[in-house]
C-alpha positions in Angstrom: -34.9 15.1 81.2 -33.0 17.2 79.1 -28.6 15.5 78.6 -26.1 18.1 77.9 -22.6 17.9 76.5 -19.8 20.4 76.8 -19.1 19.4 73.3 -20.2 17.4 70.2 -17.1 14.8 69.8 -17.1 13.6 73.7 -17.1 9.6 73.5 -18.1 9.5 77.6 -20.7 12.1 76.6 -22.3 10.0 74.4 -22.0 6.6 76.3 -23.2 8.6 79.6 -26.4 9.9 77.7 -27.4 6.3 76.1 -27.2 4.4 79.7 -29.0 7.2 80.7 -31.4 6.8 78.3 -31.7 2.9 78.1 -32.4 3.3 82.0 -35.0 6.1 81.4 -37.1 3.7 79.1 -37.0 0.7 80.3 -37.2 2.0 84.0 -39.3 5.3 84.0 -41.7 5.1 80.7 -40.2 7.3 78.2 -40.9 6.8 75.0 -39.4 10.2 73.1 -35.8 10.1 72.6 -35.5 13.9 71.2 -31.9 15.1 70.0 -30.3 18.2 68.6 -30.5 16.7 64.9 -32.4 17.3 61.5 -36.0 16.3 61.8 -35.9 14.4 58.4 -32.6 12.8 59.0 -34.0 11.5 62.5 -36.9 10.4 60.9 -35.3 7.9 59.0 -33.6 6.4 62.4 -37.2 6.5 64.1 -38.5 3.8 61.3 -35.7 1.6 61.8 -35.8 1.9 65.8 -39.8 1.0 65.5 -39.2 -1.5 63.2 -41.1 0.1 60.0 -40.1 -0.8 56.5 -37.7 2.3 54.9 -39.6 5.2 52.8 -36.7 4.5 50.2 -35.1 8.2 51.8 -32.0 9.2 51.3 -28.8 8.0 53.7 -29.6 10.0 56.9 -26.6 12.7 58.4 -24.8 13.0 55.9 -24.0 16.6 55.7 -21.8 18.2 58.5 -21.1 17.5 61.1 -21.3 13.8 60.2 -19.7 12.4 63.1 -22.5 13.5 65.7 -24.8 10.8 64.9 -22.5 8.8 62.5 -21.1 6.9 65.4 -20.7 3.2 66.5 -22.3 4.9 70.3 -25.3 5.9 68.5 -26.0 3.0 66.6 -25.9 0.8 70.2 -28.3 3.0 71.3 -30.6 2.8 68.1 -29.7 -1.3 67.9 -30.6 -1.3 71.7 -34.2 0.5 71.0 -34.8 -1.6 67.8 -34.5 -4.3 70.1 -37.0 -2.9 72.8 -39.6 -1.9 70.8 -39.7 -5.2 69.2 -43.4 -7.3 70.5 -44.5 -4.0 71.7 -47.3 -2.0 71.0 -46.6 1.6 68.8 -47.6 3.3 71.5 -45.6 1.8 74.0 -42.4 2.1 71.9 -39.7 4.1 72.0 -39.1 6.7 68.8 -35.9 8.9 68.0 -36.7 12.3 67.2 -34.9 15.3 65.7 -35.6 18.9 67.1 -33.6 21.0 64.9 -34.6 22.5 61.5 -31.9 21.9 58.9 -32.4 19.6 55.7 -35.1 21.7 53.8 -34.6 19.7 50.8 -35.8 16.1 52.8 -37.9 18.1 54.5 -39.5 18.9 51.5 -39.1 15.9 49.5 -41.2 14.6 53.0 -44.3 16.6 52.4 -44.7 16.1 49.2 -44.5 12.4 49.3 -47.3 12.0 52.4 -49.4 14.4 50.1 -49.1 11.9 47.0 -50.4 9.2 49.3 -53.3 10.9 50.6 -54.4 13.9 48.5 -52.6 14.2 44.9 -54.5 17.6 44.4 -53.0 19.3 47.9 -49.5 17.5 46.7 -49.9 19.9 43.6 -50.3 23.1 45.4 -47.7 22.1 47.9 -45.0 21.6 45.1 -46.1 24.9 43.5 -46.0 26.5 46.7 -42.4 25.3 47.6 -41.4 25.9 43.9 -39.6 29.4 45.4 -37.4 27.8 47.3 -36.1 25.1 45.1 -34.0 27.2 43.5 -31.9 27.6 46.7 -32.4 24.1 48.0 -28.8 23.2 47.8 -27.6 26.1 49.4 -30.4 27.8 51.6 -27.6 30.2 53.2 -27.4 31.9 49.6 -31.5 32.6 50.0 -30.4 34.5 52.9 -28.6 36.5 51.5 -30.6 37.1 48.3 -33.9 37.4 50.3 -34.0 41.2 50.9 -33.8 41.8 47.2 -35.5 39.9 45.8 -39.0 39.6 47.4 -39.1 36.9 49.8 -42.2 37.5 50.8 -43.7 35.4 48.4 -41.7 32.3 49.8 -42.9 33.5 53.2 -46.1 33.5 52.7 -46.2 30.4 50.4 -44.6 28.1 53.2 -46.7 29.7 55.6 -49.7 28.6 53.6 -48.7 25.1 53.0 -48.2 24.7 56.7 -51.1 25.8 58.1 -53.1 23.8 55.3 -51.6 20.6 56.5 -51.6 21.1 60.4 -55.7 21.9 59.3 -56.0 17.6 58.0 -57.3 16.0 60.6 -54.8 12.8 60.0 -53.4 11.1 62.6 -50.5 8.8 63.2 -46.8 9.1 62.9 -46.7 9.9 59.4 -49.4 12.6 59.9 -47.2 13.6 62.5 -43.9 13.2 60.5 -45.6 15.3 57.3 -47.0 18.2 59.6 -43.5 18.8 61.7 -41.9 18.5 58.2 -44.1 21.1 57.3 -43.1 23.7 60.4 -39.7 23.0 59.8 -39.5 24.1 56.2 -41.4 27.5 57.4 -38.9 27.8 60.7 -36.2 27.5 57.7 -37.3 29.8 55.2 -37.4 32.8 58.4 -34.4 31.2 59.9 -32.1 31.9 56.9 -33.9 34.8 56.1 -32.5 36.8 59.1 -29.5 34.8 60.0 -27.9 37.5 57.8 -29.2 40.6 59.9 -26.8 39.6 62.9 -28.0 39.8 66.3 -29.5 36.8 67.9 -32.9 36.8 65.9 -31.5 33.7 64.5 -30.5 31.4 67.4 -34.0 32.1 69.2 -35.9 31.2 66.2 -34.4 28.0 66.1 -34.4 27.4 69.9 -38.2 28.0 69.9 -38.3 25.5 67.0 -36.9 23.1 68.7 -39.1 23.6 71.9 -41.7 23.7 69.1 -41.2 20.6 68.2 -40.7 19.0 71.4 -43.8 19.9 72.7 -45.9 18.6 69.8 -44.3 15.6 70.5 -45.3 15.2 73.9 -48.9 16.4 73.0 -48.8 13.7 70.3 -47.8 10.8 72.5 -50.5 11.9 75.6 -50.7 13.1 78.8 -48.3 10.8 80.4 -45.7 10.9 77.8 -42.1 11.6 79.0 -39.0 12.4 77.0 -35.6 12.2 77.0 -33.8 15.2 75.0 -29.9 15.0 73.8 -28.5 18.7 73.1 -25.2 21.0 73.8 -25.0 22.7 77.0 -25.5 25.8 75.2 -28.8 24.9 74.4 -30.1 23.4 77.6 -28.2 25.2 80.4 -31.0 28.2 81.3 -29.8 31.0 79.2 -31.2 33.9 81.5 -28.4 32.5 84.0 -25.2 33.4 82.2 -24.0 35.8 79.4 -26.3 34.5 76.6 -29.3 36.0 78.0 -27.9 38.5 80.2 -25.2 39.9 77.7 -26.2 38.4 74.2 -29.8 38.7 74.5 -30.7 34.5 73.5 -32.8 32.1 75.0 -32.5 28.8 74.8 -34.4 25.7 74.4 -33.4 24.7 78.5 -35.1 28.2 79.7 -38.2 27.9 77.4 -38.7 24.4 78.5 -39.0 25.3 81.7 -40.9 28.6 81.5 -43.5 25.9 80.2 -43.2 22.7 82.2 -41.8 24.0 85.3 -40.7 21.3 87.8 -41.3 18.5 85.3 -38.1 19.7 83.5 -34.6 18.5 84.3 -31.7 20.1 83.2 -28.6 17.9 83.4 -25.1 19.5 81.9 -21.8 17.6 81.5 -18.0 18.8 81.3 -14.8 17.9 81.4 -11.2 19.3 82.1 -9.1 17.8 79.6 -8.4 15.1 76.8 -8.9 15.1 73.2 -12.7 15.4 71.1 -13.5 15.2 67.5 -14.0 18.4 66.1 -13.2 20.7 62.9 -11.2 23.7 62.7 -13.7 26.1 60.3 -17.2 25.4 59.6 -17.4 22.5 56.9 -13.7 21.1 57.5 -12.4 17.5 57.9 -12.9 16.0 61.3 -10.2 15.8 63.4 -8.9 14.8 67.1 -7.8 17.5 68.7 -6.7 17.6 72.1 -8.7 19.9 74.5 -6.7 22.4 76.5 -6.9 22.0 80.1 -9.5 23.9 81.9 -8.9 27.6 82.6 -8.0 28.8 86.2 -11.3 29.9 88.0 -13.6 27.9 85.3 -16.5 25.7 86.9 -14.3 23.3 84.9 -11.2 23.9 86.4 -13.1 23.8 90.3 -14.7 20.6 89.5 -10.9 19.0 88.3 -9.5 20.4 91.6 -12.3 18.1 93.7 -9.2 15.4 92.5 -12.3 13.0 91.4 -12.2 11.3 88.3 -16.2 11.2 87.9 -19.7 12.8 89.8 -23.0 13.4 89.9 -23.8 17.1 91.2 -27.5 17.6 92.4 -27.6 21.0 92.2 -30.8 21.3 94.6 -29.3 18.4 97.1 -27.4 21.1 99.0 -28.2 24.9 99.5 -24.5 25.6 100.7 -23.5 24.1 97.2 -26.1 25.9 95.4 -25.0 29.2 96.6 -21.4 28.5 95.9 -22.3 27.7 92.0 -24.3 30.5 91.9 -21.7 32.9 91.8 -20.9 33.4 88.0 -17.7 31.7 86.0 -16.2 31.1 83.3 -17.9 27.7 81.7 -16.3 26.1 78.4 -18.6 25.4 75.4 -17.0 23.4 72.4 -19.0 22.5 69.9 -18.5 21.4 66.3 -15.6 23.9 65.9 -12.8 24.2 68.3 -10.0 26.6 68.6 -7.7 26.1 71.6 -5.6 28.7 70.2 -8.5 31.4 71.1 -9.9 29.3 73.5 -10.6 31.7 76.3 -12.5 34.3 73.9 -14.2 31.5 71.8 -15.1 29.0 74.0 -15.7 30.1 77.5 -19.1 32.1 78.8 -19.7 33.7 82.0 -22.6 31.4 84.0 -24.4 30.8 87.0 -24.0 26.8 87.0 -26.4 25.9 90.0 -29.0 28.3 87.6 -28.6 26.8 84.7 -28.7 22.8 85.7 -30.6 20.9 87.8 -27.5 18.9 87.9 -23.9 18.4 86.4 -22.1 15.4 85.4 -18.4 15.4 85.6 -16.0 13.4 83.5 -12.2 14.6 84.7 -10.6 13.6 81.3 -12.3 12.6 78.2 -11.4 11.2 74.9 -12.7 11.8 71.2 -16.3 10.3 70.1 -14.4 9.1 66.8 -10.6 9.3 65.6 -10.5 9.8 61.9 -8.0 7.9 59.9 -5.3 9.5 58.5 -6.4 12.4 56.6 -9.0 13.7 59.4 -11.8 13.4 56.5 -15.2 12.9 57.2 -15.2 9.9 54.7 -13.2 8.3 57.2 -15.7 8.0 59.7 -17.5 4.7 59.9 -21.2 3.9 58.2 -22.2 1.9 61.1 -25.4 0.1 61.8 -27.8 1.4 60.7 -25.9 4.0 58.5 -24.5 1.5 56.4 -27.8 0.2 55.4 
């Protein structure tokens, strides 16, 4: 069951996806909570929700956009799991899981440290091997650009290496499993910035398959019968061949390669909202702040769904052919995600889509307030460390 979000600072969002989630686990057997956040920054999270003693890493999430998992809604959630997965078996227990490839230099620091524990030699090649990128581990986006002149190739095929070396051990376990994806995510990386520079949407499918990637070793790792429950933007699991970003754009999305490979057993659930305020920054990098979301534009899914005059609802987008056929017609749908600007709000945050395409269903919140109001100064320092953060 894949949980979407018309944007990353919705408070009813979040609190929607964790009672979803609590219900999913304790109800239906999942045991994979899989979100659109840094592997190595998740990985810290998924020790503390099973339980394990800390690996002495550094303070997960703290780089932007803090305030997506830096939140008093996601630590009830991870308190909540800590507290499930207590008295139960490690296979029976619920882990927290990040999809997306970001944090080389944890990442790194990751590999390296499993190697030390179980083969000091292979931990020696590995930190020659990464020794290329080291000089760019603080700003990855500046080996993009450099790449082309200055022979990437040899990072290429060095990361390459080191990952297909590791995935060869025949360890198992979660910290087998933590090194290994670790090591994917570092190669994913060193591509991803790579091309991110040509333009073109080379970029946001490499990282979509990553993160399909990585969900699918998960469920491989945890059996047969394993079930997940994924946290990620609309944009990332609303079927992209039913709207502009694979018809016009030329992406695909995590949503539409998850179901190219699990067919049926894939639900896509999408959320929006027609007005309020969210947590968000102006540019890339900026200070959170609460901003107050324009009203939905006329003709919008959004704007169609406000008109029903309901607060809140459930659509099942397969319950009704009448209603399928109605959302099938393409619209304008808003996507706001860690940026917002309602000044250009039409031409930067609304797509043309096929709704009853893209989700299985659609959960509608008529007005919606801010995930987390900064204190005066709208800096991310102002957000809270809250269980387990604070730790």
């Amino acid at each position: 069951m894949m949980l979407g979000e018309a944007s990353h600072g919705t408070a009813e969002f979040y609190s929607a996806r964790a009672a979803i989630t609590r219900h999913m686990i304790a109800h239906h057997g999942v045991t994979i909570v899989a979100v659109e956040a840094d592997w190595p920054d998740a990985a810290v999270l998924n020790r503390y929700v099973r339980g394990l003693p800390p690996n002495n890493e550094a303070a997960p999430f703290q780089r932007f956009p803090r305030w997506m998992w830096r939140n008093p809604i996601s630590a009830e959630l991870l308190d909540w799991m800590r507290d499930w997965n207590r008295n139960r078996p490690p296979e029976r227990q619920a882990g927290f899981y990040g999809l997306d490839m970001y944090n080389l230099s944890a990442a790194m620091q990751s590999v390296l440290a499993y190697l030390e524990q179980t083969d000091p030699g292979a931990a020696e090649i590995a930190r020659q091997r990464y020794g290329c990128l080291q000089p760019w581990i603080d700003s990855p986006g500046a080996y993009g650009r450099a790449a082309p002149t200055t022979g990437y190739h040899a990072c290429e095929e060095a990361v390459v290496n080191q990952c297909r070396d590791l995935l060869k051990q025949q360890d198992h376990g979660a910290e087998a499993l933590d090194a290994a994806q670790n090591a994917r995510l570092i190669a994913s990386a060193e591509r991803y910035y790579r091309i991110m520079y040509r333009g073109g949407p080379d970029a946001w499918n490499l990282r979509d398959s990553h993160m399909c990637g990585t969900l699918s070793h998960l469920l491989m790792a945890a059996g047969p019968e394993s079930k997940a429950v994924v946290w990620a933007h609309n944009s990332h699991i609303g079927d992209a061949r039913q709207g502009d970003m694979g018809q016009r754009m030329g992406e695909h999305n995590l949503g539409q390669l998850a179901r190219q490979r699990w067919g049926d057993q894939v639900a896509l659930i999408g959320f929006g909202t027609h007005e309020g305020t969210v947590t968000a920054a102006s540019d890339w990098g900026g200070s959170a702040e609460m901003m107050n979301v324009r009203p939905s534009h006329p003709g919008s899914l959004e704007r169609e769904c406000h008109e029903s005059g309901l607060p809140r609802f459930v659509l099942d987008m397969n319950a009704d052919p009448v209603l399928r056929r109605a959302l099938a017609r393409p619209r304008p749908q808003r996507f706001i995600g860690v940026i917002y600007r309602p000044e250009s709000e039409l031409l930067s945050h609304y797509m043309q889509c096929a709704a009853s395409g893209q989700y299985d269903g659609w959960v509608w919140f008529d007005r919606t307030s801010a995930l987390t109001r900064a204190a005066s100064g709208g800096t991310q320092a102002d957000l809270p460390d809250t269980w387990p953060f604070g730790m």
